[in-house]
Phi, psi and omega in degrees: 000159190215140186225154165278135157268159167211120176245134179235121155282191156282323183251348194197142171233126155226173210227134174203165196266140180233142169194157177042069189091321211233137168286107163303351184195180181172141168226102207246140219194130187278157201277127195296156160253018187257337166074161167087238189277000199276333069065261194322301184295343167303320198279306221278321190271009169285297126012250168344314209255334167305309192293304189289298153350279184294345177093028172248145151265123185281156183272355207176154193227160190236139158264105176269108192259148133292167177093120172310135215230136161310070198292319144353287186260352202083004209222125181298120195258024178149099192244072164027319205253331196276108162332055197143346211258091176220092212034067196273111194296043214290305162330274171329297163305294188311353183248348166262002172253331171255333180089018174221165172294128186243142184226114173311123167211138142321131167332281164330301208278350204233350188255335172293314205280303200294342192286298182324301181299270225237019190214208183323332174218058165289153171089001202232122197264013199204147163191133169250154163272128170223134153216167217218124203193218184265355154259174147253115148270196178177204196171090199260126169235153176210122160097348188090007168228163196278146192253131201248313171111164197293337205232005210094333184264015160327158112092048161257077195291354188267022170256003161320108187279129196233348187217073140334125187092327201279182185325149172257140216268160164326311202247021170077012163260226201213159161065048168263116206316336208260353170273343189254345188259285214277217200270292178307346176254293189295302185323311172289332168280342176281305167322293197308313196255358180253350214047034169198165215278151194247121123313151182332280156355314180271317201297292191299312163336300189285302181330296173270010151271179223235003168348130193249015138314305222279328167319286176331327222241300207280302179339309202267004170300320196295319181288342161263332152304334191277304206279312172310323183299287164329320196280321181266023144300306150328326162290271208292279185102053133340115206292311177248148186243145193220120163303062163236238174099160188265357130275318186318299191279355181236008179257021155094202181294310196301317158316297188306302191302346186265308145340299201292319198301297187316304186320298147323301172307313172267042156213039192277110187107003177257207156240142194248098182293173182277135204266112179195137187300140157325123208230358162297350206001251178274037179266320208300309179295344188276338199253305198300347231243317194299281169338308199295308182291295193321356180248319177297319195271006202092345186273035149192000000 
């Protein structure tokens, strides 16, 4: 038996048939710019041309979206990037555009189930996600299903205030891990000391050359990955904790190792589950998305 992911971007939706583990065919397709239905109809005939590829009918399709999402009702209460997907009914259409059932998961919460299933903490009956990007996100799964929370708002780990008082974050407070962590937060701190615009790219260069702005700058990103990471042990006790996002993984040794130190030093007297990277990389939403129906439906 077989069910479809769909990870729908800002720029690309892509669709693919998962069985026996593995996504068997993908078809990948730019995200209509006109948003709303156009959209639907893009995911549903995307949808079609995998299942046809592989020669299968699927039992179901799992969608992995951006934008905090209504799980209840079906419905997108807004995703930024989409036109039109502004308490959008997303469920409902795709499931009259396609002729199958569909099950809704946050982007985050569905690159956690595949990392949990099939990437760094398969075999782990407990695991939180994290990735560190131009956002932060994340996904606490136990039991093998994503712990979502009384509202939905389970696992929105880059809003955890780690700075009181500190910079103001995308979701209109202040001191949130995701104003202090990622790429758009060093780049404003890189602006401030070099005085002129820095990219990531130029950063981490000066960075693993040992620059010591630039040192100053990546480091003190990492000691706040580190004191979050710790503080949602302290929630979750996750058996495995699984690291990524395109800082985590690409501003080098050195980052990391300051992570592990921070991480440690606040969790000095716990027990500090193992801290291991991600290994789905952009695979993780389309497979986590596949994962979301295959866990509703029974196939794992």
């Amino acid at each position: 038996m077989s069910v479809i992911g769909i990870d729908l971007g800002g720029t690309k939706i892509a669709a693919g048939v998962f069985a026996d583990g593995a996504i068997q065919s993908k078809t990948t397709v730019p995200t209509p710019e006109a948003g709303g239905q156009a959209v639907i109809e893009a995911m549903a005939s995307a949808a079609r041309s995998t299942m046809e590829a592989a020669g299968v009918r699927a039992r179901a399709i799992g969608l992995g979206t951006p934008g905090p999402l209504d799980f209840k009702r079906g419905i997108i209460k807004f995703a930024p990037n989409i036109a039109g997907f502004t308490d959008f009914p997303i469920q409902k259409l795709l499931e009259e555009a396609s002729g199958l059932p569909v099950y809704v998961e946050n982007d985050a919460n569905a690159a956690a189930l595949a990392e949990h299933f099939l990437g760094a903490a398969r075999g782990a009956e407990s695991s939180l996600f994290v990735t560190v990007s131009t956002g932060v996100g994340g996904g606490f799964v136990w039991g093998n299903r994503v712990l979502r929370g009384a509202h939905g708002q389970g696992g929105e780990v880059g809003h955890i205030t780690v700075l009181p008082g500190g910079p103001a974050c995308g979701c209109g407070l202040e001191g949130c891990l995701e104003a202090l962590a990622t790429g758009p937060a060093m780049e404003r701190m890189a602006q401030a000391v070099y005085k002129r615009e820095v990219g990531t790219r130029e950063l981490f260069a000066h960075f693993q050359a040992g620059e010591a702005k630039a040192r100053r700058i990546v480091l003190q990103a990492a000691r706040y990955v580190g004191i979050g990471l710790a503080s949602l042990v302290k929630a979750y006790d996750p058996e495995v904790i699984v690291l990524g996002g395109g800082i985590a993984l690409n501003a080098g040794q050195a980052y990391l190792d300051e992570v592990y130190a921070t991480y440690e030093h606040y969790l000095e007297g716990w027990i500090a589950p193992p801290l291991r990277l991600a290994e789905l990389g952009s695979e993780a939403g389309l497979l986590g998305a596949a994962l979301t129906a295959a866990v509703e439906v029974g196939e794992v």
